[in-house]
C-alpha positions in Angstrom: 19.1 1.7 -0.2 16.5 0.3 -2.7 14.8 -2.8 -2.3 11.6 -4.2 -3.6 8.8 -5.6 -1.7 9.1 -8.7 -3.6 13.1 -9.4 -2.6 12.6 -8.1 0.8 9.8 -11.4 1.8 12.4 -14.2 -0.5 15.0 -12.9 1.9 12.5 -12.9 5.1 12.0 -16.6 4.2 15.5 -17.2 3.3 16.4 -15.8 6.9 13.9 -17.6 8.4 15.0 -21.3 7.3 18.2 -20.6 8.5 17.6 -20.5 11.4 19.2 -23.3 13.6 16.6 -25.6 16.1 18.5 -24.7 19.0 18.7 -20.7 18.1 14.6 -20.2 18.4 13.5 -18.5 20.7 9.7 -17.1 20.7 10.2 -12.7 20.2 6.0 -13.4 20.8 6.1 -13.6 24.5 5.3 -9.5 24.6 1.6 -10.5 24.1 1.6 -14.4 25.3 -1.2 -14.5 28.0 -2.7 -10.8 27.4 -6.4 -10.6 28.8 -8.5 -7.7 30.2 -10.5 -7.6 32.8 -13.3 -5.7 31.2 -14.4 -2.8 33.1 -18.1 -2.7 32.9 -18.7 -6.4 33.2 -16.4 -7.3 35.6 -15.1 -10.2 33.5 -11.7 -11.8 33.8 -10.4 -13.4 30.3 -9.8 -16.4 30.2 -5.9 -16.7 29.5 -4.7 -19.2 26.9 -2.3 -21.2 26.6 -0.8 -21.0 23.2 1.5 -23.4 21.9 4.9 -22.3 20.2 4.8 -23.7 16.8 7.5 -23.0 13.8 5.8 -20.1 12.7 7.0 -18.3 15.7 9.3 -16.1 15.7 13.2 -16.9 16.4 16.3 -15.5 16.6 19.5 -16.9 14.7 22.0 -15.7 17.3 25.2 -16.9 15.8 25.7 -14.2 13.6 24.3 -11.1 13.6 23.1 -10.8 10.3 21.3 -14.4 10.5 19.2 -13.0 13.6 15.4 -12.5 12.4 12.0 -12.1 14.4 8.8 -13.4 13.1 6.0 -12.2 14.9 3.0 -14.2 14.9 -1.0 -13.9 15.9 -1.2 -14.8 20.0 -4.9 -16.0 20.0 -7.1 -13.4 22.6 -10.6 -13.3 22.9 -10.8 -10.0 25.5 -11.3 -6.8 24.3 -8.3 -4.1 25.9 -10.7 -1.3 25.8 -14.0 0.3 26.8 -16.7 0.9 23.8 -17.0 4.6 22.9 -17.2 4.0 19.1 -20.7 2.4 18.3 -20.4 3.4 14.3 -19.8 0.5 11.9 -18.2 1.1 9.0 -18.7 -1.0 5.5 -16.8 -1.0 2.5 -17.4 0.8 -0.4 -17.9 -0.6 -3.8 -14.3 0.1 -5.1 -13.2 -1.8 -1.9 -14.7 -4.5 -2.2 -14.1 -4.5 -5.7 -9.9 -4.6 -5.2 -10.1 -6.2 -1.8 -11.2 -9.7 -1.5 -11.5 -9.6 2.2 -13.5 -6.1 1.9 -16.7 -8.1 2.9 -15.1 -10.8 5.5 -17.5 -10.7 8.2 -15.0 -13.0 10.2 -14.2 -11.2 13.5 -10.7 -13.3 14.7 -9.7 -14.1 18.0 -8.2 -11.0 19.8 -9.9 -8.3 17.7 -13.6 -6.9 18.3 -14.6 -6.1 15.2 -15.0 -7.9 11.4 -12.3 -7.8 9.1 -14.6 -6.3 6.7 -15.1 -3.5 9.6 -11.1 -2.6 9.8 -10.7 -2.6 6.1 -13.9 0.0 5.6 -12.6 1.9 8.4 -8.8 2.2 6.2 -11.4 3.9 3.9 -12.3 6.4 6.6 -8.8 7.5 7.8 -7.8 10.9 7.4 -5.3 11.3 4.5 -3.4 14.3 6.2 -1.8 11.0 8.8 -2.7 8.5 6.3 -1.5 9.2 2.9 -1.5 6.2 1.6 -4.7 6.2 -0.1 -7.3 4.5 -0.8 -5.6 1.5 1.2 -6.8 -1.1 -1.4 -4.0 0.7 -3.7 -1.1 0.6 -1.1 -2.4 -2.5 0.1 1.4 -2.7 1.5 1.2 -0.1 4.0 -1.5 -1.8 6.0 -2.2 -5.0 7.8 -5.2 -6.8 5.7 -5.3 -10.4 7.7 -2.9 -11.8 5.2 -0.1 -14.2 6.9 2.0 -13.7 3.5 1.6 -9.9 3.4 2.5 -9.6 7.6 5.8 -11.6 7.1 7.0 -8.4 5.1 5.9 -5.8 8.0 7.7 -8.6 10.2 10.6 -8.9 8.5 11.1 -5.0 8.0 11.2 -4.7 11.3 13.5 -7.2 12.9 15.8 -6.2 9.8 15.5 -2.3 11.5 15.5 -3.7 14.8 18.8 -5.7 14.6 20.6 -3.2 12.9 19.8 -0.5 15.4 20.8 -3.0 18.1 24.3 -3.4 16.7 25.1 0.1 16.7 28.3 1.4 18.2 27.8 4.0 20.6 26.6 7.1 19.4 26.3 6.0 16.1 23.0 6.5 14.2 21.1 3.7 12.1 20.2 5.0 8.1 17.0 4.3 7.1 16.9 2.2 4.4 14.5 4.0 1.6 12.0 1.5 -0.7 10.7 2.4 -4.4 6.6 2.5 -4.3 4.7 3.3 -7.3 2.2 6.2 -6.7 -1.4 5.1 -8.4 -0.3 7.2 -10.5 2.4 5.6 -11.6 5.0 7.5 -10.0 7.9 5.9 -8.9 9.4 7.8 -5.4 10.8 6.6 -1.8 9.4 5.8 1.5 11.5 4.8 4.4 11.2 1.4 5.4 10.3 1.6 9.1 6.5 3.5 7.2 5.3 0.4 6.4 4.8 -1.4 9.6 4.4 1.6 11.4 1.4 3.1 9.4 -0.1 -0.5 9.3 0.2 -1.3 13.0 -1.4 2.1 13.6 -4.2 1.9 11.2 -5.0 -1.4 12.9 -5.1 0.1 16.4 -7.0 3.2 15.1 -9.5 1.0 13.1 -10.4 -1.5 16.6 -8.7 -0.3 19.7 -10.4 -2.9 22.0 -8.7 -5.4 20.0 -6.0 -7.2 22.0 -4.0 -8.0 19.0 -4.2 -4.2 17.7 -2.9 -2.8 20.8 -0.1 -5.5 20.9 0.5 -4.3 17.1 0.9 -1.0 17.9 3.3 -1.1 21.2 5.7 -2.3 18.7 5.2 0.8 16.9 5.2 2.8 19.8 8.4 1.3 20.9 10.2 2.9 17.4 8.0 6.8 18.2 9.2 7.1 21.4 12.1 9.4 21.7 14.7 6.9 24.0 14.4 4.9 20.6 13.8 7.4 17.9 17.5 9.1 18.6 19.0 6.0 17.5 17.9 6.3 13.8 17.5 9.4 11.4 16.6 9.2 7.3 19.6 10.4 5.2 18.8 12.6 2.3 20.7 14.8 -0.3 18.5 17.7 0.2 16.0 17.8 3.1 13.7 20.6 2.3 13.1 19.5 -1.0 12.5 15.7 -0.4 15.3 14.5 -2.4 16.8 11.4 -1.2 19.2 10.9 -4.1 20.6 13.5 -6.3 22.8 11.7 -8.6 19.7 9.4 -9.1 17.0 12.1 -8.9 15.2 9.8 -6.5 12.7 11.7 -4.3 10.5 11.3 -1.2 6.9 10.5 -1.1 6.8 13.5 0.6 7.5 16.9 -0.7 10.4 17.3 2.3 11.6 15.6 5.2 10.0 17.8 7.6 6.3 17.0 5.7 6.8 13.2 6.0 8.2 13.6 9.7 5.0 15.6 10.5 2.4 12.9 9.0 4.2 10.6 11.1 3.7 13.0 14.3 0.0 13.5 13.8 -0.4 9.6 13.3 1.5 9.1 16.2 -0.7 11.3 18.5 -3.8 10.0 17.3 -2.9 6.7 18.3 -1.5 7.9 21.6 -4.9 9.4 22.3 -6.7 6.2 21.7 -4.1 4.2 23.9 -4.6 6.9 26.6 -8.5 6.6 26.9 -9.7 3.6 25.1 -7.6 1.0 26.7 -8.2 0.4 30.0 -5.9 1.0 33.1 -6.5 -2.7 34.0 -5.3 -3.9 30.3 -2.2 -1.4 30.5 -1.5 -3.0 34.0 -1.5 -6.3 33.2 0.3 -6.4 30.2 3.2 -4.3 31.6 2.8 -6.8 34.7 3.5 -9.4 32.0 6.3 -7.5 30.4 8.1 -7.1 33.7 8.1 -10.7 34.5 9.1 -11.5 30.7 12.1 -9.0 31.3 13.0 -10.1 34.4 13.5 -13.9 33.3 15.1 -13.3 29.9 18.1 -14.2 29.5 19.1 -13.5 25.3 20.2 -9.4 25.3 18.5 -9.2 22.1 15.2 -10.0 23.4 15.9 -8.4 27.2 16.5 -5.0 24.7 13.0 -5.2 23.2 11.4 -5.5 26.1 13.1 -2.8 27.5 12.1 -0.4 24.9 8.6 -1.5 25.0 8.4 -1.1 28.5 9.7 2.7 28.5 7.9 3.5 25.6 4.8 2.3 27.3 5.2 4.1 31.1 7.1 7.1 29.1 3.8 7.8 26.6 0.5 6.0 27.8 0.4 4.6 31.7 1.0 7.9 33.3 -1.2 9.9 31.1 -4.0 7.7 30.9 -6.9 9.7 31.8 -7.8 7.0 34.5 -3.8 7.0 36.1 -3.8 7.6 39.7 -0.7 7.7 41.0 -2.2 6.3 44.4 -3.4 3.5 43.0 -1.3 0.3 44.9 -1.2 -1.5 41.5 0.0 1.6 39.6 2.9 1.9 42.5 3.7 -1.3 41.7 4.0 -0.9 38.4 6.3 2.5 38.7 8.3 0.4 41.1 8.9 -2.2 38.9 10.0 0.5 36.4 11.9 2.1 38.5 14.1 -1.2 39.3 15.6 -1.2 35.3 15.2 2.8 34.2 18.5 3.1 35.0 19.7 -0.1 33.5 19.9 1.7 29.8 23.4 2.0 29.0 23.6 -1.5 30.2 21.0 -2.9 27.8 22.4 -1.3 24.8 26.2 -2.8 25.4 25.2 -6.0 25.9 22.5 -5.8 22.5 25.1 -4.7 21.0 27.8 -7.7 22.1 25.4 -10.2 21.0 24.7 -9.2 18.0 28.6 -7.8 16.9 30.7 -10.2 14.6 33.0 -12.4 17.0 36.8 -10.7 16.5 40.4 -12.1 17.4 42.2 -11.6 19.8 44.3 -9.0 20.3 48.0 -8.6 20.2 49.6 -8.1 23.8 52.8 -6.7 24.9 54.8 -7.2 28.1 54.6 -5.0 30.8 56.1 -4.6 34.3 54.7 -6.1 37.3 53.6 -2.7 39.4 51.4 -1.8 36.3 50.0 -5.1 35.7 49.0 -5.2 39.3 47.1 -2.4 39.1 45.5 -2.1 36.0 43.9 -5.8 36.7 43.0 -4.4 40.3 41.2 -1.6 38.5 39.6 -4.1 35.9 38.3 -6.3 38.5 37.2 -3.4 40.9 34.8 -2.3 37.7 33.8 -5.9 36.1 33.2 -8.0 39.2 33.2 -11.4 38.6 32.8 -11.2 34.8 36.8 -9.9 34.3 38.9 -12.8 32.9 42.2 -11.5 31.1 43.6 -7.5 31.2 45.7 -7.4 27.3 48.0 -4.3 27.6 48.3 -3.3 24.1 51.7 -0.7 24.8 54.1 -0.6 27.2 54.8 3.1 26.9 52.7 5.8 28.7 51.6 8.4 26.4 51.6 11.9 27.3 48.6 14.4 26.8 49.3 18.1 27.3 47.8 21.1 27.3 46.7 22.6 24.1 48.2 25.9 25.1 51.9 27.3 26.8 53.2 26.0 28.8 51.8 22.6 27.2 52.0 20.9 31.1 51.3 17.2 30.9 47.5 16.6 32.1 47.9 12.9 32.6 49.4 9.8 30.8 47.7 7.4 29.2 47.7 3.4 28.0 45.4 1.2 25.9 44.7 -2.2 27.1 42.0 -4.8 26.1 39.7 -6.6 28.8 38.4 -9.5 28.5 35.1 -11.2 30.0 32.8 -14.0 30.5 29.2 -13.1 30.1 26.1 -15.7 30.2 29.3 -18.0 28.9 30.1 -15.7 26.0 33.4 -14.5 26.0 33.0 -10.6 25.3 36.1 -7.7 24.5 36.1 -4.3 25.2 38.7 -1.5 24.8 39.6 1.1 27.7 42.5 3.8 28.2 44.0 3.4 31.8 45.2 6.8 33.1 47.1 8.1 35.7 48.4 11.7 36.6 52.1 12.9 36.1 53.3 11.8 39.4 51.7 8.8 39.0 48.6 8.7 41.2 44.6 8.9 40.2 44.6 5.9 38.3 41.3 5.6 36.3 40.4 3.3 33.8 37.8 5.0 31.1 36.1 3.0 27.5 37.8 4.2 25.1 35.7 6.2 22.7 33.2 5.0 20.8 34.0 1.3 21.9 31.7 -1.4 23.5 31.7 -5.2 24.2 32.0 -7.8 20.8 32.3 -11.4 21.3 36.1 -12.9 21.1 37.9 -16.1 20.2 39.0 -16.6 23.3 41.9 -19.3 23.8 
């Protein structure tokens, strides 16, 4: 799937002013009130209190495709981390020659060093996890304090986001592909989930006290870890050889998958090394403090999911292997208790994701069936949905026989299709199951059918 940067940022902005008044809801709370409580002063930030304007982001939660998240800058002035990095880069003269914000001394609220500072250190990366080099000639693939550039990382990822989200069970999310031109004038493919996830990570490699960098990067970390990774894979004619299209001839930047996967590995562990020393237990504490309460009172799936992700991605990757984790510690307890409370809630967060962000369908067709059956089958429905069930839809009368694939072909247990129906945070929501019962009619058990999850309904 081609697109250019250029169409991809008319349709972030086409997305965005869609977006009804009573739809928005602010995706920024992950990093609304951050502060640190830096270790070797003892200070407590001072937490602000931003105001939501309409450059936040919002969700469109009609339909699916409408849905968009526009992340924007939450104003900190604490540093996350402790100060092990005293060198200060400066641009070189190419640099400042192609980027106009190469010599910004500016340092912006939530960040520790200059914008000049994080552009010269782009210049220092290592081009074995940073290929894209030098930066000022992919200035796509990083984040160079330009509001009008950022909308396209931000808009590449709710597009990613929401289409992952929407998945059917055990389905797997293609990676759209992008045409770049090499410097030297190449045309080849990149996957669009790079570009926001080298920027993010150049950011939090180039200041890792910064606030904003860290906040960056948890929503890079979120995509890395693996709870999240298994729900996407890139989709190419021939792996080894980094050739996404035959027919076309179109290749990857990379000379095979397994190349590209492994820049993206390195990248990923540098960061993770940073995040596991530089910021400080207190930081990772109270943001996941933040997260938890943020989770807790959210009420839109879409959003609940994010958090989610970002929470496991963080406990899974950074808070128990932070060199200062003690496992003693009453606040880290706290923390791994409060975890502990939705680990399991998973499979829960993905079906209803998934509902709110499915096309609404019709109803289904019913048929009559007798008394004994309906009786049960809505005892089983309610037993399972609780207060939610609303309406059982038995879509056959007849029991269908499954038998044994072998002689003497005994019947295992009979089976029939129904529809449930329920009422969920006032959505009406349909999912398919199989009731079945043995041959003599006992060990009744009602199973989804495969492959199947909850989609809103016209419900009449």
């Amino acid at each position: 799937m081609k697109k250019t940067i250029v169409l991809l940022l008319s349709v972030a902005f086409m997305m965005l002013s869609s977006v009804s008044a009573n739809a928005q809801i602010d995706l920024n709370k992950l990093g609304k009130k951050a502060k640190e409580k830096v270790e070797n002063k003892k200070e407590q930030g001072k937490v602000e209190k931003e105001e939501v304007d309409n450059k936040k982001e919002q969700v469109k939660t009609e339909k699916e495709e409408e849905i968009i998240a526009k992340p924007d800058i939450v104003e900190q002035d604490n540093k996350v981390g402790e100060n092990n990095n005293n060198k200060k880069n400066t641009p070189s003269a190419k640099a400042l020659a192609a980027d106009p914000k190469a010599d910004d001394q500016t340092v912006e609220s939530g960040y520790t060093k200059s914008i000049s500072e994080i552009h010269a250190a782009y210049e220092q990366l290592d081009p074995e996890l940073f290929p894209y080099q030098p930066y000022y000639k992919y200035k796509e693939f990083y984040y160079l304090h330009d509001e009008e550039a950022e909308k396209i990382h931000n808009g590449q990822y709710a597009e990613i986001l929401m289409g992952i989200a929407k998945l059917p069970a055990g389905d797997f999310y293609y990676m759209p592909y992008t045409a770049i031109k090499t410097p030297a004038g190449d045309e080849v493919l990149v996957t669009y989930d790079e570009f926001f996830r080298n920027a993010w990570t150049a950011l939090f490699i180039a200041d890792p006290q910064s606030s904003w960098a860290f906040h960056k990067y948890v929503g890079v970390l979120m995509f890395e870890n693996r709870s999240f990774e298994i729900k996407y894979t890139y989709k190419m004619s021939d792996a080894q050889k980094g050739i996404v299209n035959a027919e076309t001839g179109a290749l990857l930047f990379a000379p095979s998958e397994a190349a590209y996967t492994d820049v993206q590995d390195s990248r990923k562990q540098l960061a993770l090394s940073l995040a596991r020393t530089v910021v400080t237990m207190d930081y990772l504490q109270y943001y996941l403090n933040e997260l938890f309460g943020q989770y807790k009172s959210e009420t839109n799936p879409l959003l609940k999911y994010i958090l989610y992700y970002k929470i496991d991605a963080i406990m899974g990757n950074v808070f128990t292997k932070h060199k200062d984790y003690n496992p003693s510690d009453v606040a880290s307890r706290k923390i791994e208790a409060s975890y502990s409370a939705i680990e399991d809630q998973r499979f829960d967060i993905d079906a209803a994701a998934r509902a709110h962000s499915a096309p609404t369908v019709e109803m289904p067709k019913g048929v009559q069936i007798d008394g004994a059956t309906s009786q049960k089958v809505n005892s089983l429905a309610k037993e399972r949905l609780g207060d939610e069930y609303v309406k059982t839809i038995f879509l056959d009368n007849k029991w269908t026989e499954f038998q044994e694939n072998k002689y003497p072909y005994r019947v295992m247990h009979l089976g029939l299709p129904v529809a449930i129906v329920v009422k969920r945070n006032n959505k009406y929501l349909i999912n398919y199951y199989d009731i079945t019962k043995s041959p003599n009619g006992g060990n009744w058990n009602m199973m989804v059918k495969m492959g199947s999850g909850f989609q809103p309904v016209n419900y009449k």
